[in-house]
ROSE-4610 file (N, C-alpha, C; in Angstrom, 1 decimal, always signed):
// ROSE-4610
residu = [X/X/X/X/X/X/X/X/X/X/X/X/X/X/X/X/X/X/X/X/X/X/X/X/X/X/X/X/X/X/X/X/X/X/X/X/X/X/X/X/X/X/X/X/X/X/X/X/X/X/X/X/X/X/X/X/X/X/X/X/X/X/X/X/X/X/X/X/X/X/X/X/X/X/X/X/X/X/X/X/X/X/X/X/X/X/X/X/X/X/X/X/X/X/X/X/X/X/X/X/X/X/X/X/X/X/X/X/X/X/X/X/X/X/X/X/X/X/X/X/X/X/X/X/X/X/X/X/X/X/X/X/X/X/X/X/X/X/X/X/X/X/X/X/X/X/X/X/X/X/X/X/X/X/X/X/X/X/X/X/X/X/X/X/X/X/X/X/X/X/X/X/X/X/X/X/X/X/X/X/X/X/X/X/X/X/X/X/X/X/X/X/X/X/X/X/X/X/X/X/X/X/X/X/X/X/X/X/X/X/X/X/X/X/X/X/X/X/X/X/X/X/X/X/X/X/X/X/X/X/X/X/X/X/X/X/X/X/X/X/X/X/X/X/X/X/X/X/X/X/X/X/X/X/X/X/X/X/X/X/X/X/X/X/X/X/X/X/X/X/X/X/X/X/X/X/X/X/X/X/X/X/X/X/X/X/X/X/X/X/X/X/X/X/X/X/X/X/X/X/X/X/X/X/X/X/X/X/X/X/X/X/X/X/X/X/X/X/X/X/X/X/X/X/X/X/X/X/X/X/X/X/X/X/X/X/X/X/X/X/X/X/X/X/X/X/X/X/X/X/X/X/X/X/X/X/X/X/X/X/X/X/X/X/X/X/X/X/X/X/X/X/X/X/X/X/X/X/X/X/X/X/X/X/X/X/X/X/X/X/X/X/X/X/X/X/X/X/X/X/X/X/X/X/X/X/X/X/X/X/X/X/X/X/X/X/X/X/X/X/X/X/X/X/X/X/X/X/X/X/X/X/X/X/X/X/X/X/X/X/X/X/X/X/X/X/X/X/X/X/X/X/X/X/X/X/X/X/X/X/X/X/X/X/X/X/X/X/X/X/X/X/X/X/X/X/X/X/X/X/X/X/X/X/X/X/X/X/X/X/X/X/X/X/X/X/X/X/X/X/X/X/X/X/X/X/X/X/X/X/X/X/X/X/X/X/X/X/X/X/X/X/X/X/X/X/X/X/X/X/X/X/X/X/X/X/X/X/X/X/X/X/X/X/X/X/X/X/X/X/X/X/X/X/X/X/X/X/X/X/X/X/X/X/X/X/X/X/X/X/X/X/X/X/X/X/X/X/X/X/X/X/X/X/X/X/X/X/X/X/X/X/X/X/X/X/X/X/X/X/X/X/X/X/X/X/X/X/X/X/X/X/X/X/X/X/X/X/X/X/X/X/X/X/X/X/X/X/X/X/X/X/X/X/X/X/X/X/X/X/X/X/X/X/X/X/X/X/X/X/X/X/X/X/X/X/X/X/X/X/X/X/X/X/X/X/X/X/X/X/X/X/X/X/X/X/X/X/X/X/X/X/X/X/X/X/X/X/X/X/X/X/X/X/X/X/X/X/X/X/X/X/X/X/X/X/X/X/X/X/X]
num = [1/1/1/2/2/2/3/3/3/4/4/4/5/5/5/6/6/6/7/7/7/8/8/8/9/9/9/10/10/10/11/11/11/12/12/12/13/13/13/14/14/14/15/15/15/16/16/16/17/17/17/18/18/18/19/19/19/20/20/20/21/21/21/22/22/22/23/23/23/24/24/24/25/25/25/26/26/26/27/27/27/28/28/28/29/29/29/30/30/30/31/31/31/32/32/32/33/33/33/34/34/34/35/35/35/36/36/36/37/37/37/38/38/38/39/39/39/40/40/40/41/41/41/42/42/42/43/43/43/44/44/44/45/45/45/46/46/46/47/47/47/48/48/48/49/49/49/50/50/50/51/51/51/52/52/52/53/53/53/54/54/54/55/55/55/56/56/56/57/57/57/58/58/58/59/59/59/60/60/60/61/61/61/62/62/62/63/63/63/64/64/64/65/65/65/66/66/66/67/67/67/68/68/68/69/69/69/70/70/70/71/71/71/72/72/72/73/73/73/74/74/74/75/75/75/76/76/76/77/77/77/78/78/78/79/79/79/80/80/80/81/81/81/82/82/82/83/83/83/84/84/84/85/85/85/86/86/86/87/87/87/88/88/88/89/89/89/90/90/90/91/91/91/92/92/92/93/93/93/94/94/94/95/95/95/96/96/96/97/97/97/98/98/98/99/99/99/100/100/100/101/101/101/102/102/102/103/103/103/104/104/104/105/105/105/106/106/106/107/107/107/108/108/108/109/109/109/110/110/110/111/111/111/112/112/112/113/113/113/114/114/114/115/115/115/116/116/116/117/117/117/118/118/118/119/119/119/120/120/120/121/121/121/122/122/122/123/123/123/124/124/124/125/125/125/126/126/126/127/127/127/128/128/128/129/129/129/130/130/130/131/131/131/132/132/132/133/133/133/134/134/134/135/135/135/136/136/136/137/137/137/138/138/138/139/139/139/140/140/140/141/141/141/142/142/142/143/143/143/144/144/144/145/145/145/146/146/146/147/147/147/148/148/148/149/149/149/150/150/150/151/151/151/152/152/152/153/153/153/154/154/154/155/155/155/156/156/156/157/157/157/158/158/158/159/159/159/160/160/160/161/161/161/162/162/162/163/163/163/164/164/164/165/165/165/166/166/166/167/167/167/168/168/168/169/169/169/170/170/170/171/171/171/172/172/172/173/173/173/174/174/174/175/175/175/176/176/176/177/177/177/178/178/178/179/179/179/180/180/180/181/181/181/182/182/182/183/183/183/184/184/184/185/185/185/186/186/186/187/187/187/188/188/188/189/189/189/190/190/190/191/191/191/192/192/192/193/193/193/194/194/194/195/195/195/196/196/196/197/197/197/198/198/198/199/199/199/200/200/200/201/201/201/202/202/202/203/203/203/204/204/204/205/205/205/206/206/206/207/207/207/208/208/208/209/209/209/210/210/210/211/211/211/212/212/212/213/213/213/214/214/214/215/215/215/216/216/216/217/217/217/218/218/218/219/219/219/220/220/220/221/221/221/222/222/222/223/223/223/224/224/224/225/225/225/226/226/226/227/227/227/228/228/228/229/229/229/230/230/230/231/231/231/232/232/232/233/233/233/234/234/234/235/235/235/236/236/236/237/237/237]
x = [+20.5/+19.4/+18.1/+17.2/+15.5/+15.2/+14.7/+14.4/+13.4/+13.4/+12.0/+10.7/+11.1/+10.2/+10.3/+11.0/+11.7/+13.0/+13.7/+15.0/+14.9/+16.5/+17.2/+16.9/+16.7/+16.2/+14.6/+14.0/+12.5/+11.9/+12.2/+11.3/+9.7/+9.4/+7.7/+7.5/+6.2/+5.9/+4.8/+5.2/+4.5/+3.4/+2.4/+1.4/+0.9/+0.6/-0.4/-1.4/-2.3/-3.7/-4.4/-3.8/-4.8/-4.6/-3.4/-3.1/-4.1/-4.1/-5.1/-6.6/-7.1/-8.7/-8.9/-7.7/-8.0/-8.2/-7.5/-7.2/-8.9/-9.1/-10.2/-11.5/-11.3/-12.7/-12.8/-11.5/-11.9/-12.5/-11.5/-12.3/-13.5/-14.2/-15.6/-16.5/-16.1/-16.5/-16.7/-15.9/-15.7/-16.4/-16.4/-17.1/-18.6/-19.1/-20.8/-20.8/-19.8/-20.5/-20.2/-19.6/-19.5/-21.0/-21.2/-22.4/-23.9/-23.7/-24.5/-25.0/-24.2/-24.3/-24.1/-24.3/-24.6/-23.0/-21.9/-20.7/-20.3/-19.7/-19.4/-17.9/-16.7/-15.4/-15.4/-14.7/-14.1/-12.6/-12.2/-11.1/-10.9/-10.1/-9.7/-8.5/-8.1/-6.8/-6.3/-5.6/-4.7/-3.7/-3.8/-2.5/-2.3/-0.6/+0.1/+1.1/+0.4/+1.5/+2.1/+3.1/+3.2/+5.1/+5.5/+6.9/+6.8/+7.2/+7.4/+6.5/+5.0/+3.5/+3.8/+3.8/+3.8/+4.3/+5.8/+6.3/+5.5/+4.9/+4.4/+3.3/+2.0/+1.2/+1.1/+3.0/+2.6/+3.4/+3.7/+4.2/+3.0/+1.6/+1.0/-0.3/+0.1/-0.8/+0.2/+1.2/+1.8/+2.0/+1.3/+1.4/-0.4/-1.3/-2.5/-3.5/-2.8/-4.0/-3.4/-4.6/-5.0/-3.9/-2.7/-2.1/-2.6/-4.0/-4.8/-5.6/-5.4/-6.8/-5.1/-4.4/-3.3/-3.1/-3.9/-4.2/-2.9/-1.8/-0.3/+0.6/+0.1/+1.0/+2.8/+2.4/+4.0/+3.6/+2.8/+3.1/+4.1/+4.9/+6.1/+5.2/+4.1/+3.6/+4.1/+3.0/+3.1/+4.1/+5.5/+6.6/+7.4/+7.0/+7.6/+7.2/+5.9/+5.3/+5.5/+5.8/+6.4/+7.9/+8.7/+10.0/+10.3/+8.9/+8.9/+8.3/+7.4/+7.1/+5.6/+4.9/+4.1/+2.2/+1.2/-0.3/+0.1/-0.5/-0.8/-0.8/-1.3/-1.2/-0.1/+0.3/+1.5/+1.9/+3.2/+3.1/+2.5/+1.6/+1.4/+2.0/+2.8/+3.8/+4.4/+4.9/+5.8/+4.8/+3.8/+2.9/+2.7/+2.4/+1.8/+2.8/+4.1/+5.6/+5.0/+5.0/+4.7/+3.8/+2.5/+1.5/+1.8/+2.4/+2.4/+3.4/+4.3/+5.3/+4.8/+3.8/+3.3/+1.9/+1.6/+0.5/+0.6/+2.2/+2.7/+3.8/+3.4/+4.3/+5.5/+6.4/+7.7/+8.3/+8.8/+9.7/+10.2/+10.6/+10.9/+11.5/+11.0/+11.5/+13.0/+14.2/+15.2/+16.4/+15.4/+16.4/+16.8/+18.0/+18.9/+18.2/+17.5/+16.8/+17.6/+17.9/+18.3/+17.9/+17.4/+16.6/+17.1/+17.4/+18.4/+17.5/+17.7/+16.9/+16.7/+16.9/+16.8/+15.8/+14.5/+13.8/+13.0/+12.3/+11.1/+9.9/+9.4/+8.4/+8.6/+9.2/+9.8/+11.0/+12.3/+13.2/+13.7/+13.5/+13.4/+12.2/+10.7/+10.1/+9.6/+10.0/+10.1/+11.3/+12.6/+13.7/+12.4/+12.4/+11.9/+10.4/+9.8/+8.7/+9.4/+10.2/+10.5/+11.5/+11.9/+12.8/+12.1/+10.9/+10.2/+9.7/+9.4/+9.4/+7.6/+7.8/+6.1/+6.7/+5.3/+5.6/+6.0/+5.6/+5.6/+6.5/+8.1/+8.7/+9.7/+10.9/+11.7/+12.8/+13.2/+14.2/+15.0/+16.6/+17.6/+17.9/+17.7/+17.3/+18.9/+19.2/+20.6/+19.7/+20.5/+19.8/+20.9/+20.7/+22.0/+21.3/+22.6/+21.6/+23.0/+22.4/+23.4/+24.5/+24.5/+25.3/+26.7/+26.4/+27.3/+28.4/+29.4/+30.1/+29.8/+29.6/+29.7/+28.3/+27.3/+26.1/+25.8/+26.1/+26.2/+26.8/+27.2/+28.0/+27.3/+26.2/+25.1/+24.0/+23.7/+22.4/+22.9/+23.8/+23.8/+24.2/+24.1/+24.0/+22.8/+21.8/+20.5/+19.7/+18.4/+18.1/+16.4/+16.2/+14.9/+15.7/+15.6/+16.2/+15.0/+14.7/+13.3/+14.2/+13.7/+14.7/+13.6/+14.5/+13.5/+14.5/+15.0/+15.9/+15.5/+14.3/+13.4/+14.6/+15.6/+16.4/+15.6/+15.4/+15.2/+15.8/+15.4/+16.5/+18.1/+18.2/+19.6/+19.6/+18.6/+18.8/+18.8/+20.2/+20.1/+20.6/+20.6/+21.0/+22.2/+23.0/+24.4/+24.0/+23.4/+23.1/+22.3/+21.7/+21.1/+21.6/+21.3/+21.4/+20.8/+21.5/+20.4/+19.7/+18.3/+17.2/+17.1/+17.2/+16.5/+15.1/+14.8/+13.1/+13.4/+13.4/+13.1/+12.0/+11.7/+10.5/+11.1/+10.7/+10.3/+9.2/+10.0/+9.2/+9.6/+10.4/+10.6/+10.2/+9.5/+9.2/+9.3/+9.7/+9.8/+9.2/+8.3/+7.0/+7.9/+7.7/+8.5/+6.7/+6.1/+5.2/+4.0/+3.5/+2.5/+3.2/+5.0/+5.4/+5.9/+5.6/+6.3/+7.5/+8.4/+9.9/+10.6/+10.3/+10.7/+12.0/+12.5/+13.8/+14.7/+13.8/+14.1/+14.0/+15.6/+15.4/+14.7/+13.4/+13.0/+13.6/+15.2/+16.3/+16.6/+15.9/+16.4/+15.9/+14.7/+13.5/+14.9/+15.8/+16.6/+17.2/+17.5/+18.6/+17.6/+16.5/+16.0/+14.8/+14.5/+13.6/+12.0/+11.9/+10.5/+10.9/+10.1/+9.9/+9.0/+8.8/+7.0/+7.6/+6.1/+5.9/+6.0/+6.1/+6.7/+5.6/+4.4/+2.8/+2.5/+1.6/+1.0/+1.3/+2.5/+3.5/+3.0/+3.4/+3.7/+2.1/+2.2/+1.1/+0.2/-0.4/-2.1/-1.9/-1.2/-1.0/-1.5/-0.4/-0.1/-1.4/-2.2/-3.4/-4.5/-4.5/-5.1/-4.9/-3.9/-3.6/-3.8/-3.6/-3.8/-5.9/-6.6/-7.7/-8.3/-7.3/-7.2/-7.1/-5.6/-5.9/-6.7/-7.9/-8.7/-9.9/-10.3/-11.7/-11.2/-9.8/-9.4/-9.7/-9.0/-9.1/-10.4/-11.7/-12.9/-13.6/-13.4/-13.8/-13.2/-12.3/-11.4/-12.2/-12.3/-13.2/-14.5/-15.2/-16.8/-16.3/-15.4/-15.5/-15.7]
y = [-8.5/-9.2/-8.6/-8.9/-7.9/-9.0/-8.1/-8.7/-9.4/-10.5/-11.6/-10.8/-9.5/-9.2/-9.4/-11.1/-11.2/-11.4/-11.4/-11.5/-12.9/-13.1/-14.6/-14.7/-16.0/-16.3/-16.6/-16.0/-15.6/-15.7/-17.2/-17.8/-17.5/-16.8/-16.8/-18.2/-18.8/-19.8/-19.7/-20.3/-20.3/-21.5/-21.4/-22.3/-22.5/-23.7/-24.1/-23.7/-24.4/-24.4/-23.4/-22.0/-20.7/-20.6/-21.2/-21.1/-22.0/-23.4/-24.2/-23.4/-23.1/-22.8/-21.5/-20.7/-19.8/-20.1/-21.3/-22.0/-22.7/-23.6/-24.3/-23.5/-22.3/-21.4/-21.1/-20.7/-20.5/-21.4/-22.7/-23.7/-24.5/-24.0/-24.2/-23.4/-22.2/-21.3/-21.7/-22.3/-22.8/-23.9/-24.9/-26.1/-26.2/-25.0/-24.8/-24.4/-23.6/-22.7/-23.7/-24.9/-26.0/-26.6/-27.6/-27.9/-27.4/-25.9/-25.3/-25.4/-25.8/-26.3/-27.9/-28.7/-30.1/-30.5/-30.1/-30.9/-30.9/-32.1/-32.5/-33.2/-32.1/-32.6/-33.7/-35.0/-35.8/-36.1/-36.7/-37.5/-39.3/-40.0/-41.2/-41.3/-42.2/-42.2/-43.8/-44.4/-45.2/-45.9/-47.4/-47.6/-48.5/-48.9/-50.1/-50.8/-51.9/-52.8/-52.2/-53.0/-52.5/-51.8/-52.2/-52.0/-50.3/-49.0/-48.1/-47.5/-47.5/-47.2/-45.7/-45.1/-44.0/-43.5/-43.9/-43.8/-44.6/-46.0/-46.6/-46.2/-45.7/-45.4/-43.7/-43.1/-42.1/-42.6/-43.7/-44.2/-44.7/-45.2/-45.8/-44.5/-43.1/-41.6/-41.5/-41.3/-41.0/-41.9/-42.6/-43.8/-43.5/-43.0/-43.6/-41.6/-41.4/-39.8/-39.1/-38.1/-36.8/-35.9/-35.1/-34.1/-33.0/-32.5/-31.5/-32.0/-33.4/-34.1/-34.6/-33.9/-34.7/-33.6/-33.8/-33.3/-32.8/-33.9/-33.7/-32.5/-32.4/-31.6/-32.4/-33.9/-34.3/-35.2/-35.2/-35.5/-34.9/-35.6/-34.9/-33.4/-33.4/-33.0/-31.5/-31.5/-30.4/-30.0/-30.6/-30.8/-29.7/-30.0/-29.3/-28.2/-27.9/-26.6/-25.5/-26.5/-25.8/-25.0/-25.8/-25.0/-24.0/-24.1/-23.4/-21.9/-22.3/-21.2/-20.8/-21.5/-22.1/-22.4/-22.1/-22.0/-23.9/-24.3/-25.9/-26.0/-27.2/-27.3/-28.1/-27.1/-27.2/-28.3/-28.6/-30.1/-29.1/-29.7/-29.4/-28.9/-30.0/-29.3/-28.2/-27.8/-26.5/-25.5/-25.6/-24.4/-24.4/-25.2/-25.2/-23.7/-24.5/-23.7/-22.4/-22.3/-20.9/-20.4/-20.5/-20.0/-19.5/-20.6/-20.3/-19.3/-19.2/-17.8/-16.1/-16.9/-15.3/-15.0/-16.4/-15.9/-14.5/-15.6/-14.9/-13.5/-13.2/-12.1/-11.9/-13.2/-13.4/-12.8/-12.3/-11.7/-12.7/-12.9/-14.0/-13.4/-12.3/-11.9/-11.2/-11.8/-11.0/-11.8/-12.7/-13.0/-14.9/-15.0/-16.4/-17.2/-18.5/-19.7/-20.6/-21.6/-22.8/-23.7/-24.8/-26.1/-27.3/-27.3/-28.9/-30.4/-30.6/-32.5/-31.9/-32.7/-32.4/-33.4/-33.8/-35.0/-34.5/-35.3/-34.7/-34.1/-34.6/-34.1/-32.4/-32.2/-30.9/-30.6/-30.9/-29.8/-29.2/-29.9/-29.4/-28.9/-29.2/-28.2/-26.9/-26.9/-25.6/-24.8/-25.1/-24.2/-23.6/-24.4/-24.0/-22.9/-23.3/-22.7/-20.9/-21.0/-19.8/-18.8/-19.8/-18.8/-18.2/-18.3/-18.2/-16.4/-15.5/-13.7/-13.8/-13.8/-13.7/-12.2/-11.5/-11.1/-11.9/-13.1/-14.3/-15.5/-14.9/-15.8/-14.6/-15.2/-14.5/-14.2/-15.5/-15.5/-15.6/-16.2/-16.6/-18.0/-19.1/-20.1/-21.2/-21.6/-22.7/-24.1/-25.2/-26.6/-27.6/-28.2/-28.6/-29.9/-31.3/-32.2/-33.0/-33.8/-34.8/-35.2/-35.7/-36.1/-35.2/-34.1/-33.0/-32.6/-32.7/-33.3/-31.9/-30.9/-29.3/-29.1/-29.5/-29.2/-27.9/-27.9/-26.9/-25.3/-25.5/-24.2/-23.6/-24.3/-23.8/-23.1/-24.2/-23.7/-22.5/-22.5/-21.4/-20.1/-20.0/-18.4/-18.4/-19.1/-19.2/-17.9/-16.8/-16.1/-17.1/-18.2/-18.4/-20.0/-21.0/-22.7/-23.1/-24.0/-25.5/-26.7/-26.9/-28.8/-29.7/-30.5/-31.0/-32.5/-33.3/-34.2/-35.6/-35.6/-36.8/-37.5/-36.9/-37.3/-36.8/-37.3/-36.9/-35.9/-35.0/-34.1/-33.9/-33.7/-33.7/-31.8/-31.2/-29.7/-29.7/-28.9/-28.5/-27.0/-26.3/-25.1/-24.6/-25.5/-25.2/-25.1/-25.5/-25.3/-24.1/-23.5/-22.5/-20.8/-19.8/-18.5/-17.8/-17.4/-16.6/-15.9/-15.8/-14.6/-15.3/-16.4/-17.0/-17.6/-18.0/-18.3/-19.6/-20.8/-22.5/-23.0/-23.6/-24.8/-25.8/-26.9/-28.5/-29.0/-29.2/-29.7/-31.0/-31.9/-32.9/-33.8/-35.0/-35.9/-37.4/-38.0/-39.1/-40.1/-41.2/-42.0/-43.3/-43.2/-44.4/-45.2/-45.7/-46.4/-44.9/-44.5/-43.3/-42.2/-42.5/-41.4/-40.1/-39.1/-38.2/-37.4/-37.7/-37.2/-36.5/-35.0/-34.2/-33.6/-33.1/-32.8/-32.2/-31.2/-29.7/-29.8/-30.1/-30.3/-29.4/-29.2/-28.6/-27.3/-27.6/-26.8/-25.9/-25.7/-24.9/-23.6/-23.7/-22.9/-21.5/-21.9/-21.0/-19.9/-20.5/-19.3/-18.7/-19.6/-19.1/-18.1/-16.9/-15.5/-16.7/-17.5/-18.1/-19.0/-19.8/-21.4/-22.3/-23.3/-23.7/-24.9/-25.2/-26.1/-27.6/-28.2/-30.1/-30.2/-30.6/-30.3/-29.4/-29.6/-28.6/-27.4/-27.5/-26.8/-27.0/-27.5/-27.8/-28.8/-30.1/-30.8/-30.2/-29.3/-28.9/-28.2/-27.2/-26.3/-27.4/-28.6/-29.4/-30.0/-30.5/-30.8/-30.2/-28.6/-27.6/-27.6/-27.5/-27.2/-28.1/-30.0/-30.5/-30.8/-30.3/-30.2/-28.6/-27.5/-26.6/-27.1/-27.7/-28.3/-29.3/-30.2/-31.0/-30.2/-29.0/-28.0/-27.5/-27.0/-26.1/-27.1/-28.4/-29.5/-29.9/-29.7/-29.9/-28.5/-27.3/-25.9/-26.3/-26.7/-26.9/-28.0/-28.8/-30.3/-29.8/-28.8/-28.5/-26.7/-26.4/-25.3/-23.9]
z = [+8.4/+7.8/+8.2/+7.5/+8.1/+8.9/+10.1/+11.2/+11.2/+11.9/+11.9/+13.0/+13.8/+14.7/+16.2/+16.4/+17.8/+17.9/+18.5/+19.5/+19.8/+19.7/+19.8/+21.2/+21.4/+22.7/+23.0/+22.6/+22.3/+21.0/+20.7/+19.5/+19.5/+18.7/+18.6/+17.3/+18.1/+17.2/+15.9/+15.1/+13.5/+13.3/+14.1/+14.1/+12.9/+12.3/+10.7/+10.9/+12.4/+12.5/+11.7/+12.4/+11.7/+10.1/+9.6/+8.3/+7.4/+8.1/+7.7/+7.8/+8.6/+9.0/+8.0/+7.9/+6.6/+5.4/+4.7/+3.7/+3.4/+4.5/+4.9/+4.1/+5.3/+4.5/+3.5/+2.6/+1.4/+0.6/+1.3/+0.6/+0.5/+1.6/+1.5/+1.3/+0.9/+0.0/-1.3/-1.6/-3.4/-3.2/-2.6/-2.6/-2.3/-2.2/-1.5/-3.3/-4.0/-5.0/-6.1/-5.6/-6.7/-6.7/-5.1/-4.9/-5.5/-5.4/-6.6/-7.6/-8.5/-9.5/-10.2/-8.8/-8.7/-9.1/-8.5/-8.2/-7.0/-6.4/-5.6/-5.4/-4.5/-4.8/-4.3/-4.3/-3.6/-3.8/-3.2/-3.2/-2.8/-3.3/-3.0/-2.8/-1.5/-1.6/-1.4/-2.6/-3.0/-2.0/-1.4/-1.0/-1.7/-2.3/-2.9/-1.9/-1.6/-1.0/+0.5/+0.9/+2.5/+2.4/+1.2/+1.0/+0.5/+1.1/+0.4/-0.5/+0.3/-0.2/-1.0/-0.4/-1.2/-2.5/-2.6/-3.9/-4.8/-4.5/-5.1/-5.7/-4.7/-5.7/-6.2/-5.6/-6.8/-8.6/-8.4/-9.7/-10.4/-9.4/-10.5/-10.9/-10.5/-10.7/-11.7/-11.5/-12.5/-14.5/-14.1/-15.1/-15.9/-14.8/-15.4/-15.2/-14.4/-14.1/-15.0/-15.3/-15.7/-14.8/-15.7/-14.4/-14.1/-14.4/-13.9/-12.9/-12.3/-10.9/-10.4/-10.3/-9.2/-8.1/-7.3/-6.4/-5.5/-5.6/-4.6/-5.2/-6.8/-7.3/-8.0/-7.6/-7.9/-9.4/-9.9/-11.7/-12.4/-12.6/-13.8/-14.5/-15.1/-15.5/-14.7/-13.6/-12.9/-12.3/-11.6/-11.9/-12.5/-13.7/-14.8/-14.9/-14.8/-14.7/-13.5/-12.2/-11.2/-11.8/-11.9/-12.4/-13.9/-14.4/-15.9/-15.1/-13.7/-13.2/-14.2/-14.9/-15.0/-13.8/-14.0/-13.2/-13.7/-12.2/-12.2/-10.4/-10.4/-9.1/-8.1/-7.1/-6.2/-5.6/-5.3/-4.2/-2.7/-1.6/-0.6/+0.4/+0.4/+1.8/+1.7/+0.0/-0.3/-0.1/-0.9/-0.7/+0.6/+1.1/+2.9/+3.2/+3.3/+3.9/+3.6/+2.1/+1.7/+2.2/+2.2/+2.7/+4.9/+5.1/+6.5/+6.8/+6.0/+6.5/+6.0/+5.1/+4.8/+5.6/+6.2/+6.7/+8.6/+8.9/+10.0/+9.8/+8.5/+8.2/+7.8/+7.9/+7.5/+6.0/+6.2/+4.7/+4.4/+2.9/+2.3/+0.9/+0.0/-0.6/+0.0/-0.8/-1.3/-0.2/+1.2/+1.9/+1.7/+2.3/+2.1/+2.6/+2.0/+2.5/+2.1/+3.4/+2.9/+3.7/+2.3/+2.9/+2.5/+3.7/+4.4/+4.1/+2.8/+1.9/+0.8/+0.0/-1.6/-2.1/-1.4/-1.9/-2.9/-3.5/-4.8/-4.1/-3.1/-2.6/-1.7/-1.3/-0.3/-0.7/-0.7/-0.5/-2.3/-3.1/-4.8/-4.8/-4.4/-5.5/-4.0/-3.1/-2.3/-2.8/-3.1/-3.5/-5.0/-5.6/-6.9/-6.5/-5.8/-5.0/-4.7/-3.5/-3.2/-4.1/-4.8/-6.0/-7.0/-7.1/-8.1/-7.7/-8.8/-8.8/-7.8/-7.0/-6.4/-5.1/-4.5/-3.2/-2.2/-2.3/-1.0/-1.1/-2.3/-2.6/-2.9/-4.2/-4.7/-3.6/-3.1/-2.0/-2.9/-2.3/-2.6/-1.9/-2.8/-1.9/-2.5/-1.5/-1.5/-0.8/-1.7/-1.2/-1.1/+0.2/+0.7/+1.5/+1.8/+1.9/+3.0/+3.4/+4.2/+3.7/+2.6/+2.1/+1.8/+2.3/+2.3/+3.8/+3.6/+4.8/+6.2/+5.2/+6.2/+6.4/+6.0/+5.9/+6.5/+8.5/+9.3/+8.5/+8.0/+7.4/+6.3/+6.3/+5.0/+5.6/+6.8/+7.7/+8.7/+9.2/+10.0/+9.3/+7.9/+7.4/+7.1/+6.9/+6.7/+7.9/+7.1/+7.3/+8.1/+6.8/+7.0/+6.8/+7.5/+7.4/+7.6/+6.6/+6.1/+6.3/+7.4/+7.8/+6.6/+5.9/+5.1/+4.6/+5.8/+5.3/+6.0/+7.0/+7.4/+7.9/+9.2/+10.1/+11.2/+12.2/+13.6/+13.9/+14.6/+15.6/+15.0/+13.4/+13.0/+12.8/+13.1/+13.3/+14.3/+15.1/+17.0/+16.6/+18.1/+18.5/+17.6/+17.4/+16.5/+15.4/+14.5/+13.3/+12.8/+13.6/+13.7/+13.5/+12.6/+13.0/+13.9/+14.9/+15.9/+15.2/+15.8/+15.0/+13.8/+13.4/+12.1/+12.2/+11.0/+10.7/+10.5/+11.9/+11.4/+11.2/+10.0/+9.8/+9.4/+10.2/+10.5/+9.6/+8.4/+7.7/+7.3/+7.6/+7.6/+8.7/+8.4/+9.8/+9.5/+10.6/+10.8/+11.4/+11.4/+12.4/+13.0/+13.8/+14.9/+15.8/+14.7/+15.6/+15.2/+16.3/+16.3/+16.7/+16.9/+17.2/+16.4/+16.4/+15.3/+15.7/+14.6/+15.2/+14.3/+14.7/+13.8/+13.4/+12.5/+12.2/+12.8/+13.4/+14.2/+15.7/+16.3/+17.7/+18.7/+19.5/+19.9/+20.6/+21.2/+22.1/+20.8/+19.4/+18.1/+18.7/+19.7/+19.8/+21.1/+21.4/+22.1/+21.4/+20.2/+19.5/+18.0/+17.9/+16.9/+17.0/+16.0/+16.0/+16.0/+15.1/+14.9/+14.9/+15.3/+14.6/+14.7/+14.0/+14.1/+15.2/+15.6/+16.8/+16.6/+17.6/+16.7/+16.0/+17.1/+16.5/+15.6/+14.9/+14.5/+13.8/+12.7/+12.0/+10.6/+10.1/+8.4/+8.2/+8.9/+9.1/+8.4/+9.2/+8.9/+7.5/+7.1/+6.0/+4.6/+5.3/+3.9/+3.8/+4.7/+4.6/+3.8/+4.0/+3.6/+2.0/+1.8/+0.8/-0.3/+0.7/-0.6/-1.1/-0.1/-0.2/-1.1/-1.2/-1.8/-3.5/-3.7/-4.8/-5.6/-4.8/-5.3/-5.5/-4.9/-5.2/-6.4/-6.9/-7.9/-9.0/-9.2/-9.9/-9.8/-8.9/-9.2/-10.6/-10.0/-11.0/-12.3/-12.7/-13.6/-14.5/-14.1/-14.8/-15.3/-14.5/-15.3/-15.7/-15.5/-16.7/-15.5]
């Protein structure tokens, strides 16, 4: 397999931050040259109810927005344009992923990814994401989920593994290919605690892998502030 650059044993880490702060700048590059011309991006953000907030008010974006100002990227709309392989704007966290393995150099074209959750928001439109003909994609991507009795037997041929199944610590050292590329992109909140997919003991047998902190997090951030400046340019032309 092409090499990630380190040796098993000697995980080098895939920090967001610098991924974010590059992202950032551009994007306030664009937002000064909006400003310019007397626009000003914002954002609002929506809560419904205390039962399963999220889904909820992406049902009621889905029901009432414009899917050119959906900032998350998860309108059927865009959705559909994601897998048509189609210009619209990205779900965040996938692009984040994306962005951050090419920021640190990681090859991705041509090699085996597989990402462990099949949810709407991450593990479907990342497969759809990296399979798609780009430099910084055009993997060979397999999606495989708990519900699956071997699961292990998916992840450990994996070149480049995206934990993306929002279990705690359900990726350890066994699941792992030595010299593979893990991201922890799935997480879990226990209070203010964050409990990420990817047992930190992953960091033994694996070539890279991003940090509990400070991994996917910031990217996704970036990105979805990336998509509200583009969805601002877009609205005045």
């Amino acid at each position: 397999m092409p090499s990630s650059g380190v040796s098993s044993g000697a995980a080098r880490l895939l920090p967001g931050g610098p991924v974010a702060q590059q992202v950032l700048g551009e994007v306030a590059a664009e937002v000064a040259a909006l400003r310019a011309v007397g626009v000003t991006p914002s954002l609002a953000t929506v809560l419904v109810g205390d039962d399963d907030a999220s889904a909820g008010y992406i049902r009621i974006k889905q029901r009432q927005a414009d899917p050119d100002k959906d900032v998350d990227g998860m309108h059927p709309v865009n959705m559909g344009r994601l897998a048509l392989g189609l210009p619209g704007p990205l779900p965040c966290t996938p692009a984040g992923i994306e962005a951050l393995l090419a920021f640190h150099g990681v090859p991705v074209a041509g090699r085996e990814v597989v990402v462990l959750g099949r949810g709407a928001t991450l593990g479907r439109p990342l497969a759809m994401l990296l399979a798609q003909k780009r430099p910084t994609a055009n993997a060979a991507v397999t999606v495989v989920h708990t519900g699956v009795a071997d699961w292990p037997r998916y992840t450990r041929r994996a070149e480049i593994l995206v934990a993306a199944a929002g279990v705690p610590g359900i990726v350890r050292p066994e699941h792992v290919r030595p010299g593979a590329v893990v991201v922890g992109g799935g997480v879990r909140y226990e209070g203010r605690r964050l409990l990420p997919d990817v047992d930190e003991s992953c960091a033994r047998v694996a070539g890279a892998i991003t940090p509990r902190v400070g991994g996917v997090g910031p990217t996704t951030v970036a990105m979805l502030f990336r998509n509200a400046v583009v969805a601002a340019a877009r609205a005045v032309g």
